[in-house]
C-alpha positions as CSV (number, residue, x, y, z in Angstrom):
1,X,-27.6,109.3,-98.1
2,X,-31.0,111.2,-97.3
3,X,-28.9,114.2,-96.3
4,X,-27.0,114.4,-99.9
5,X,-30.3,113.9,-101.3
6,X,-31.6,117.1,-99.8
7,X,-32.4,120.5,-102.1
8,X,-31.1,122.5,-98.8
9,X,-28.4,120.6,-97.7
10,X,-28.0,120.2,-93.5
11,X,-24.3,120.9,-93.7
12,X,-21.3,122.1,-95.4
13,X,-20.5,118.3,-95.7
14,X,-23.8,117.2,-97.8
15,X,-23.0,120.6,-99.8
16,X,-19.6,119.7,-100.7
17,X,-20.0,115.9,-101.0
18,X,-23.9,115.9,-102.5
19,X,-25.7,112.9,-104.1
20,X,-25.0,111.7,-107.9
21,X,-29.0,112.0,-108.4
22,X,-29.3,115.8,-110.0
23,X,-31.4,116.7,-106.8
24,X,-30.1,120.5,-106.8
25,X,-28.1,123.1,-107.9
26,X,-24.3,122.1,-107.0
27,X,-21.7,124.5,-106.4
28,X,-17.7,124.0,-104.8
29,X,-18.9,120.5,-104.9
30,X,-15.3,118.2,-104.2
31,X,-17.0,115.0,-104.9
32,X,-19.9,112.5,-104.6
33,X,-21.7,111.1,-101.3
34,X,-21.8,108.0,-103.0
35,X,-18.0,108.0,-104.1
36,X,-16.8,108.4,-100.1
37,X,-15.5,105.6,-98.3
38,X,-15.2,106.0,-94.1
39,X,-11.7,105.0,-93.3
40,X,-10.6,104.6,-89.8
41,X,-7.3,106.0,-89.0
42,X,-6.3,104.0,-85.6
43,X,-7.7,101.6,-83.1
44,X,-6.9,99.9,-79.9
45,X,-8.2,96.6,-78.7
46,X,-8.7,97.2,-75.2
47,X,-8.3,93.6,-73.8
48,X,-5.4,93.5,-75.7
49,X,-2.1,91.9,-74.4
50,X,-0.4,94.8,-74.9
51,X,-2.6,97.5,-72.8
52,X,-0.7,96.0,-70.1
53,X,1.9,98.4,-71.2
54,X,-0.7,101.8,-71.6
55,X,0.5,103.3,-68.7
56,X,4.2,103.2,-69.3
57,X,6.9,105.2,-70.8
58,X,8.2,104.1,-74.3
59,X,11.3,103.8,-72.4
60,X,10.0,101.1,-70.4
61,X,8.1,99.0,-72.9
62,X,5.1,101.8,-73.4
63,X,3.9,104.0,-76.0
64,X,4.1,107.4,-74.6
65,X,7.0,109.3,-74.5
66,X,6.5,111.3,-71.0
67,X,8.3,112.0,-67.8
68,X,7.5,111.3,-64.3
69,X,5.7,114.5,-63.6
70,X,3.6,113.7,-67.1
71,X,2.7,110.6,-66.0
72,X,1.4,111.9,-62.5
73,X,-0.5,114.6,-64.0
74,X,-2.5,111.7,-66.2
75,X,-2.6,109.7,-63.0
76,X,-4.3,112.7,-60.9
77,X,-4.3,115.8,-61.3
78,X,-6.0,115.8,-65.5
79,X,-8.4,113.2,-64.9
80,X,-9.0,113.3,-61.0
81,X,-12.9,113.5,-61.9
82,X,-12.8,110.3,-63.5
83,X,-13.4,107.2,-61.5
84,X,-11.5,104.6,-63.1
85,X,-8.4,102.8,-62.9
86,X,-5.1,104.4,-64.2
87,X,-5.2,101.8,-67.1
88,X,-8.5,103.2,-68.2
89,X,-7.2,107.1,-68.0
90,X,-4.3,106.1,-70.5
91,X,-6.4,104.3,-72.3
92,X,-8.1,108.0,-72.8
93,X,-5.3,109.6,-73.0
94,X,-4.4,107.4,-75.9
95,X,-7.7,108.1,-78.1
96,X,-7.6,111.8,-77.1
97,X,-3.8,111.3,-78.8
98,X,-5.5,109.6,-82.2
99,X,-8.1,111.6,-82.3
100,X,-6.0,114.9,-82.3
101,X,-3.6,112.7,-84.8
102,X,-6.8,112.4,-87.2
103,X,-7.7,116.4,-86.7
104,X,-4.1,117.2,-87.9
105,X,-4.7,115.1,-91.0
106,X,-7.6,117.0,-92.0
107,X,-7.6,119.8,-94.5
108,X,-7.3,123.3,-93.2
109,X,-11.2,124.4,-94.7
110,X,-12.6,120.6,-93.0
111,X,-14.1,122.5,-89.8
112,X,-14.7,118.6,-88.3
113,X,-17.6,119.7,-86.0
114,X,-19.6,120.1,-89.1
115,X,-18.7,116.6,-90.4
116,X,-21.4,114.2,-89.4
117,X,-19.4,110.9,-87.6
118,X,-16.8,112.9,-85.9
């Protein structure tokens, strides 16, 4: 809220989704701060019963659709720096997945690395 408030804005964001309050000057506004409701696009429980099947083709009761040389680049050769179980790396995999999911969604002129929360 402070940052929609402000005269200079911080961002593009608080310059195209400013404060009701007349605080400044508003130009290309596209709405009000106060008017924008945070809507989260996917989710995964982690302890889930059904991360049992994170690491498996959709063929085989999974979600991702990959072959066997997919699945061994996950397993090794992509994340070989991480130290974690092969669960875990598909469970990165899969919010690498959402989160490009979520990027495609977004309108051509949303640079995202100037939203704040993303």
């Amino acid at each position: 809220m402070k940052g929609s408030k402000e005269k200079r804005p911080s961002s593009a964001f608080y310059r195209l989704y400013p404060s009701r309050e007349p605080t400044r000057a508003i130009n290309k506004r596209r709405g009000h701060f106060e008017s924008l409701l945070q809507v989260v696009g996917a989710g995964f429980n982690s302890k889930g019963e059904h991360v049992g099947n994170i690491d498996k083709d959709f063929k085989n009761g999974g979600i991702f659709v990959m072959d066997k040389a997919e699945e061994e680049l996950i397993k090794c050769s992509i994340m070989k720096n991480l130290k974690c179980s092969t669960k875990v790396k598909f469970s990165h995999m899969l919010a690498y997945l959402m989160e490009m999911g979520n990027d495609l969604s977004l309108a051509p002129g949303d640079v995202v690395s100037e939203n704040p929360g993303f």
